[in-house]
TORMARZA-815981 format. One record per atom (N, C-alpha, C, CB): residue in three letters; atom name; x, y negated, z negated. Coordinates in Angstrom, 3 decimals, always signed. Atoms other than C-alpha are relative to their C-alpha. Last residue first. Glycine has a CB too. Layout:
  type  atom         u         v         w
   ALA    CA         X         Y         Z
...
# end
This chain:
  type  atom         u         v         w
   UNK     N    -1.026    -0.849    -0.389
   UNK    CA  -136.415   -40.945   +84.890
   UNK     C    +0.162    +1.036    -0.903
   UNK    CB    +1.177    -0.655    +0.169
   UNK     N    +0.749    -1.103    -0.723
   UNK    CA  -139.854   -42.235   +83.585
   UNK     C    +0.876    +0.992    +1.012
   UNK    CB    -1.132    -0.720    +0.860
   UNK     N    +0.261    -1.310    +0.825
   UNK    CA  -138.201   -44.478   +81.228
   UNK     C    -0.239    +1.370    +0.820
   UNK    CB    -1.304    -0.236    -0.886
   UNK     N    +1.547    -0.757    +0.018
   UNK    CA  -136.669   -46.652   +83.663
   UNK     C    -0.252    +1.463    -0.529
   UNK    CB    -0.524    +0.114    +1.485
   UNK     N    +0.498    +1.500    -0.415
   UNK    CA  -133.747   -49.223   +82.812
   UNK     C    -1.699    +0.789    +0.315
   UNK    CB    +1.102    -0.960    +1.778
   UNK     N    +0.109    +1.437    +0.641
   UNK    CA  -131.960   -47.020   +80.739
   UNK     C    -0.829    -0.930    -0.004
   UNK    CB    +0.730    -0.623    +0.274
   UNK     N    +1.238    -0.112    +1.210
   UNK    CA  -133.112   -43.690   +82.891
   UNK     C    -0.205    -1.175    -1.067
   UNK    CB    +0.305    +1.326    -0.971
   UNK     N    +0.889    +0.539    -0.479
   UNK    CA  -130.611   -45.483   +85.691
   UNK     C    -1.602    +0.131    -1.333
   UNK    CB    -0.020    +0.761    +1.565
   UNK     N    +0.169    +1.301    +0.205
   UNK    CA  -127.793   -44.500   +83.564
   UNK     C    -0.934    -0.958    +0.494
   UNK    CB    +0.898    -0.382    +0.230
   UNK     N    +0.232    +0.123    +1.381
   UNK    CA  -129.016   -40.921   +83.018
   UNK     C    +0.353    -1.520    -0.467
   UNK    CB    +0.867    +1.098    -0.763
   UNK     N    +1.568    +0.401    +0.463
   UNK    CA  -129.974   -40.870   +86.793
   UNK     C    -0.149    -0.140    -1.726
   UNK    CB    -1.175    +1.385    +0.578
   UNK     N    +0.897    +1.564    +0.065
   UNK    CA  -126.481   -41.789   +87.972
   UNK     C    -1.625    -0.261    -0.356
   UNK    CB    +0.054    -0.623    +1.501
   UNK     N    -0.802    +0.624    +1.089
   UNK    CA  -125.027   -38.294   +87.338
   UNK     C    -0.098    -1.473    -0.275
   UNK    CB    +1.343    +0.250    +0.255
   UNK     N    -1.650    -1.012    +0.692
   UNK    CA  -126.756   -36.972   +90.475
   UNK     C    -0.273    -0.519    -1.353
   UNK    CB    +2.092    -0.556    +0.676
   UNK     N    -0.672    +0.913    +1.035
   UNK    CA  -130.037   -39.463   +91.582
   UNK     C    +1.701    +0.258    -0.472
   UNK    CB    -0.945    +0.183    -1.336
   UNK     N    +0.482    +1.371    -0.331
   UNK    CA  -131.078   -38.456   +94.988
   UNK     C    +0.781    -0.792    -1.655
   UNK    CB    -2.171    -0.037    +0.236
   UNK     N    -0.577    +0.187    -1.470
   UNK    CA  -130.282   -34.694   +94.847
   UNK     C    -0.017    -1.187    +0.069
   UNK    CB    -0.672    +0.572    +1.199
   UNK     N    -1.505    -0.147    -0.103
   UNK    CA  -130.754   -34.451   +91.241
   UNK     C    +0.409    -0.244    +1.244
   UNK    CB    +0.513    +1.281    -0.365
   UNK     N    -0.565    +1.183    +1.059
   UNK    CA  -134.066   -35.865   +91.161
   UNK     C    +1.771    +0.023    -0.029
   UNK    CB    -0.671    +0.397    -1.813
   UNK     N    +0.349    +1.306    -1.113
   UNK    CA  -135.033   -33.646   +94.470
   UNK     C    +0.865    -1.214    -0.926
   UNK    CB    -2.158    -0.458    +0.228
   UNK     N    -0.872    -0.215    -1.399
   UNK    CA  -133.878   -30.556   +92.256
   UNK     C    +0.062    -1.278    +0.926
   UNK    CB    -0.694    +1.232    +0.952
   UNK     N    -1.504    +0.405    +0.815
   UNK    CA  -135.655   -31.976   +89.143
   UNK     C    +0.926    +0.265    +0.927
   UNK    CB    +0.447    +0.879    -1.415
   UNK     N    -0.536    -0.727    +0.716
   UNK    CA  -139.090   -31.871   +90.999
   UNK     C    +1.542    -0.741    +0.044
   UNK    CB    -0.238    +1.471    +0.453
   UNK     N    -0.298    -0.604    -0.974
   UNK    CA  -140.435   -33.508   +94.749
   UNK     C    +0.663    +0.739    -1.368
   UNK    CB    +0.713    -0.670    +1.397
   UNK     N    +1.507    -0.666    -0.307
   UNK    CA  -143.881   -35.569   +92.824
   UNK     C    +1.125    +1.306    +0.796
   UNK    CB    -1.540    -1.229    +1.328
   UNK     N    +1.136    -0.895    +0.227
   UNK    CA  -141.700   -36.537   +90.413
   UNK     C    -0.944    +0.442    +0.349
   UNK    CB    -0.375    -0.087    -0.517
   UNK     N    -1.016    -0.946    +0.895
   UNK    CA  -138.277   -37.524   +92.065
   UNK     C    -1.565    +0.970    -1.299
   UNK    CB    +1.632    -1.572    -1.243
   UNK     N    -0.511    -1.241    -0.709
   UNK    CA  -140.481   -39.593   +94.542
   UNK     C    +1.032    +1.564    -0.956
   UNK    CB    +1.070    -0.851    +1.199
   UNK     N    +1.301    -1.051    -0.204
   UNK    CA  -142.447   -41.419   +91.834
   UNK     C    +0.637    +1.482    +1.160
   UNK    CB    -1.619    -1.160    +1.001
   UNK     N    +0.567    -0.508    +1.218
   UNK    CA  -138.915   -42.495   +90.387
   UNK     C    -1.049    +0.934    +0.629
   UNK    CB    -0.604    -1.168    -1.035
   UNK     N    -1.225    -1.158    +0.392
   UNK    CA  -137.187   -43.452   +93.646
   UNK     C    -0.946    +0.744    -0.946
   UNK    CB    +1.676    -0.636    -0.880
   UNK     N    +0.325    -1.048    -1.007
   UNK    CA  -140.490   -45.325   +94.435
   UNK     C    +1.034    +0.998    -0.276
   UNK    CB    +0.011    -0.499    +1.542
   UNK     N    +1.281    -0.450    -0.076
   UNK    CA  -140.154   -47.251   +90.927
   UNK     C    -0.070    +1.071    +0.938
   UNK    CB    -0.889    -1.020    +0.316
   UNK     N    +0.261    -0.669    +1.403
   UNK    CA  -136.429   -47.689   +91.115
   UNK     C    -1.389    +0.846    -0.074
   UNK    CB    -0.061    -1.203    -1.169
   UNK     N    -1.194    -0.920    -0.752
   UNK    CA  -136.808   -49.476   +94.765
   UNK     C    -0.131    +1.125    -1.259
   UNK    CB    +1.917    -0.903    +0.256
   UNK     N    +0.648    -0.728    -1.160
   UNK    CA  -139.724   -51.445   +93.117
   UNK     C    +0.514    +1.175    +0.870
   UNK    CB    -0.221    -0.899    +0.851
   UNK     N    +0.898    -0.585    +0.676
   UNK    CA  -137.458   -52.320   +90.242
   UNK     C    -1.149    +0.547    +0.621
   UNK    CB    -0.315    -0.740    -0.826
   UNK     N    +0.254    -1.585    -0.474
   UNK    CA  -134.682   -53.326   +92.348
   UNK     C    -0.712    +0.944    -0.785
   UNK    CB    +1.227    +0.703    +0.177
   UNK     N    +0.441    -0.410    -1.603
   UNK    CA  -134.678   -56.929   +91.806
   UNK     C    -0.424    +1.473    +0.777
   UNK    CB    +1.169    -0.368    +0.768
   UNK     N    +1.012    +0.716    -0.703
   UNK    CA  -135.087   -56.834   +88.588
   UNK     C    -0.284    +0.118    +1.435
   UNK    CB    +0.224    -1.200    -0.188
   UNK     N    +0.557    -1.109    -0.224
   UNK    CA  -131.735   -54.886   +88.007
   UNK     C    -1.552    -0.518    +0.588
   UNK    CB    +0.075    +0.922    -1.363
   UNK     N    -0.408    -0.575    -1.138
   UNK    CA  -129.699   -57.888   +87.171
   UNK     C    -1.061    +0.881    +0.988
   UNK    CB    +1.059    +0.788    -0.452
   UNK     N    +0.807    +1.412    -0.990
   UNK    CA  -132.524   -59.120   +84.488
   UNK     C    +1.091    +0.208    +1.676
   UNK    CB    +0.451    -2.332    -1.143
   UNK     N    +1.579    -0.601    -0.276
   UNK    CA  -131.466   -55.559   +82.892
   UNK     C    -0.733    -1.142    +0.775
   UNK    CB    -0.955    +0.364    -1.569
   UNK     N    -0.031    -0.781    -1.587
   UNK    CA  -127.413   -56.508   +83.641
   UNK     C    -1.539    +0.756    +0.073
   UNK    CB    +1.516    +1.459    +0.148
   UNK     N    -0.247    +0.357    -1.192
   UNK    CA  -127.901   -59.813   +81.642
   UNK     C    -0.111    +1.084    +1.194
   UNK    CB    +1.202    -0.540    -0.101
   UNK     N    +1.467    +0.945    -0.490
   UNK    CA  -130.162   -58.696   +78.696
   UNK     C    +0.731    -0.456    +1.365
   UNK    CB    -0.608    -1.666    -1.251
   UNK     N    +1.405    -1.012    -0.157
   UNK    CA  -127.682   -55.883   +78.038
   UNK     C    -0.329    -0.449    +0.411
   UNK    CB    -0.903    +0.512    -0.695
   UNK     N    -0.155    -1.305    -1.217
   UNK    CA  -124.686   -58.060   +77.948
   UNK     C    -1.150    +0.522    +0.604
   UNK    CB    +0.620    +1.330    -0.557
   UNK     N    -0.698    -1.453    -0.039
   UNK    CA  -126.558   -60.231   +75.817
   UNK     C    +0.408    +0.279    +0.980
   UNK    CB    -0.647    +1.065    -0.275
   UNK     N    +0.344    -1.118    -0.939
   UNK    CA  -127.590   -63.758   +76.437
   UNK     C    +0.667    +1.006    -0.580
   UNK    CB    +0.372    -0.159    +1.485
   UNK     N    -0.713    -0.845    +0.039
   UNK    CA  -127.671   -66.799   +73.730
   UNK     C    -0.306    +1.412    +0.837
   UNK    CB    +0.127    +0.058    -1.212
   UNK     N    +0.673    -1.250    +0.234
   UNK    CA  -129.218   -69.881   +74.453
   UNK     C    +0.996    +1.150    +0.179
   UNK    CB    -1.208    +0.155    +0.945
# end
């Protein structure tokens, strides 16, 4: 069977999709200031894996 790149480091990430999740709800209930404080320059590669970044 054939894997992607992609498909390997998004089944990576799995594990921390609950972690992700609370990050997430916390960054929208504290605004784009809180999002930036907690995410920086790592929330446009995290947005990949969750839309709601």
């Amino acid at each position: 069977m054939f894997v992607t790149t992609a498909a390997k480091s998004a089944k990576a990430l799995d594990a921390l999709l609950k972690s992700l999740e609370m990050i997430c709800n916390r960054c929208q209930e504290k605004g784009a200031e809180e999002a930036d404080r907690i995410l920086g320059e790592r929330g446009k590669v995290l947005a990949l894996y969750e839309a709601s970044l």
